[in-house]
C-alpha positions in Angstrom: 51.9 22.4 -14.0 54.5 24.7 -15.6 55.9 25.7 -12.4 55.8 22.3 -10.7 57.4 20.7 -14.2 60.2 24.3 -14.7 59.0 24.8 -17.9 59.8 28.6 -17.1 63.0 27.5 -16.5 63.7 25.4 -19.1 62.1 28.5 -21.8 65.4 30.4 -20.3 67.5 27.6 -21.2 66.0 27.7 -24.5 67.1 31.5 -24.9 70.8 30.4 -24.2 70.9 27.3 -25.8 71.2 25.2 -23.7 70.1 21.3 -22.9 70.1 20.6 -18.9 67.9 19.0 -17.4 66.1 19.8 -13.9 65.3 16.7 -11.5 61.4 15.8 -11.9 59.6 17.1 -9.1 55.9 14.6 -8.5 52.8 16.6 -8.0 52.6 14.9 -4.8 55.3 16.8 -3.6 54.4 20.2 -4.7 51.5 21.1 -2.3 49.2 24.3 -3.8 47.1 27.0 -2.4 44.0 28.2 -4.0 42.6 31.4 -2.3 39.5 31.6 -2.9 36.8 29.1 -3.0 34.2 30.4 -5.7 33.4 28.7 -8.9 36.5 29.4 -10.4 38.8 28.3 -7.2 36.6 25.6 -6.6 37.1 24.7 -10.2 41.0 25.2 -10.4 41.3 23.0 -6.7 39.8 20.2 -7.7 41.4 20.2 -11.5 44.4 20.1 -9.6 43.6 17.5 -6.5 42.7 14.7 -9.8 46.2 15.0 -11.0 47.9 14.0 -7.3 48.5 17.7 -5.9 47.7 18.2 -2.6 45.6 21.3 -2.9 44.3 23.4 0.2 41.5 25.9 -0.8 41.5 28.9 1.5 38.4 31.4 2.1 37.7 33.7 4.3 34.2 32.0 5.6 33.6 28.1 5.7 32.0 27.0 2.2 31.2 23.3 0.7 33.8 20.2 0.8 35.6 19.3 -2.5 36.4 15.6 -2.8 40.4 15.8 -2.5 40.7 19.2 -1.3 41.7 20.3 2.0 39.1 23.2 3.3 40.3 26.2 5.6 38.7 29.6 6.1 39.5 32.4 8.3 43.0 34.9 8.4 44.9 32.7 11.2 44.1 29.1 8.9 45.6 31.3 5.9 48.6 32.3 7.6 49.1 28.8 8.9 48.6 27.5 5.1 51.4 29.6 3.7 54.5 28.2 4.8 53.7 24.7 2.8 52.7 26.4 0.1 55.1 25.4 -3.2 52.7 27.5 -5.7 49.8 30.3 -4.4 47.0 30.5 -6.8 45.4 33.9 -6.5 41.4 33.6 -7.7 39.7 35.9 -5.2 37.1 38.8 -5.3 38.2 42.1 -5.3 37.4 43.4 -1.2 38.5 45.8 0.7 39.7 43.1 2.7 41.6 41.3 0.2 43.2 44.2 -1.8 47.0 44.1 -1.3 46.5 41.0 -0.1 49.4 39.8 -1.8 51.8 41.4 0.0 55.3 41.5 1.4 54.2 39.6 4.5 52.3 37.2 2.2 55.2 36.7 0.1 57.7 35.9 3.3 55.2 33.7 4.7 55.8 31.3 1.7 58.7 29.0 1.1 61.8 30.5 -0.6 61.0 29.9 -4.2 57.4 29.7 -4.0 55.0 30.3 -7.2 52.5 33.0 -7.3 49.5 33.1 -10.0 47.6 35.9 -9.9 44.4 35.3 -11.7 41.7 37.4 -10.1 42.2 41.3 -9.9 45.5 43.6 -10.2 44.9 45.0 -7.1 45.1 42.2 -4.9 49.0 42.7 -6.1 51.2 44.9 -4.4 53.5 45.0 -7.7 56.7 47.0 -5.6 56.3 44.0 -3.2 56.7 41.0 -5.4 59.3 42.8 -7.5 61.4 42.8 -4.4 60.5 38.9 -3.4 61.0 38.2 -7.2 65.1 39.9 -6.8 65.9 38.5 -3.4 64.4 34.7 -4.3 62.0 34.2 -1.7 59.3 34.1 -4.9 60.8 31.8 -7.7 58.2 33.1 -10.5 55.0 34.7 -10.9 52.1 34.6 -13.5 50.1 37.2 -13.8 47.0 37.5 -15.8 45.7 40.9 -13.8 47.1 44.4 -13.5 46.5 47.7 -11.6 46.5 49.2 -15.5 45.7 47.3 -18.5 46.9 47.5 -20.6 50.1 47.0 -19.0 51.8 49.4 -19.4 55.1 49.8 -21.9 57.4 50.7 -19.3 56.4 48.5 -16.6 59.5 46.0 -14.9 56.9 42.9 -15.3 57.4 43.2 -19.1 61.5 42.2 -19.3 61.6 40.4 -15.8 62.9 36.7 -16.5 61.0 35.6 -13.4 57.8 37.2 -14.4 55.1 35.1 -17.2 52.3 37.8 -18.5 49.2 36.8 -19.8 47.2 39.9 -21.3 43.9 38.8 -18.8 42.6 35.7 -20.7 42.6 33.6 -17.9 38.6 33.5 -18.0 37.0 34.5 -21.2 34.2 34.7 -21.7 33.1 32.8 -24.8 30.0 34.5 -26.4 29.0 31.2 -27.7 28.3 29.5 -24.7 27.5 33.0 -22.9 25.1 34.0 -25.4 22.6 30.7 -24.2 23.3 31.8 -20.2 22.1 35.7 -21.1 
């Protein structure tokens, strides 16, 4: 919602004091990418689909139907997803297949200005590749809630980079409350 709605944009504008507003963009318009199709995918896709985006959720072996949610599974369907996607939602295991999966071919595949939420594991993130996507424009803004090394550290770009929203990996909590009656 924050990308679809510029609210990243609009914190920058808040920095430099200044009132401008962005034409409104309907969820309709802004289709989404979930990769991954487990609980949480599953989850995130549908949240999405029941406020009007058109979400596609991407695995790499077929998997149940979601009311509202397009299904595809296998590398060719993926690459064929990307080029509609407006924001890619990364919540995938951690394979050897789908480390560095997010990529500098991923991230050319995708329109210029494309969101990326990484959500699952740092290395799925090749972090030289989408600091060079983030400078030229073809990504607009990532979240990331995962890193190669948490915590992140001090030094790293990610921390001052106006394109780039950190989350220190509370994504998916787990809440000893309701954990505690599951164990």
């Amino acid at each position: 919602l924050a990308l679809q709605r510029d609210f990243y944009a609009y914190a920058r504008q808040q920095q430099q004091g200044l009132w401008r507003q962005h034409p409104q963009r309907r969820a309709g318009e802004w289709p989404v990418l979930v990769l991954g199709r487990g609980e949480m995918g599953r989850a995130t896709a549908r949240a999405l689909a029941g406020m009007g985006f058109p979400v596609t959720g991407w695995s790499r072996s077929e998997g149940p139907a979601d009311a509202g949610v397009t299904r595809i599974a296998g590398e060719a369907a993926l690459w064929q997803a990307l080029p509609q996607a407006r924001v890619l939602i990364n919540l995938l295991p951690l394979t050897a297949q789908t480390a560095g999966l997010l990529n500098a071919r991923l991230f050319a595949a995708l329109p210029r200005g494309a969101g990326v939420i990484n959500l699952a594991r740092g290395r799925h993130l090749v972090d030289a590749d989408l600091l060079a996507a983030l400078a030229s424009g073809q990504v607009g803004h990532a979240v990331l809630d995962v890193f190669h090394t948490e915590p992140l550290p001090a030094d790293h770009p990610y921390w001052t980079h106006a394109q780039v929203t950190l989350l220190p990996h509370v994504a998916a909590q787990t809440d000893e409350r309701s954990a505690a009656a599951v164990a």
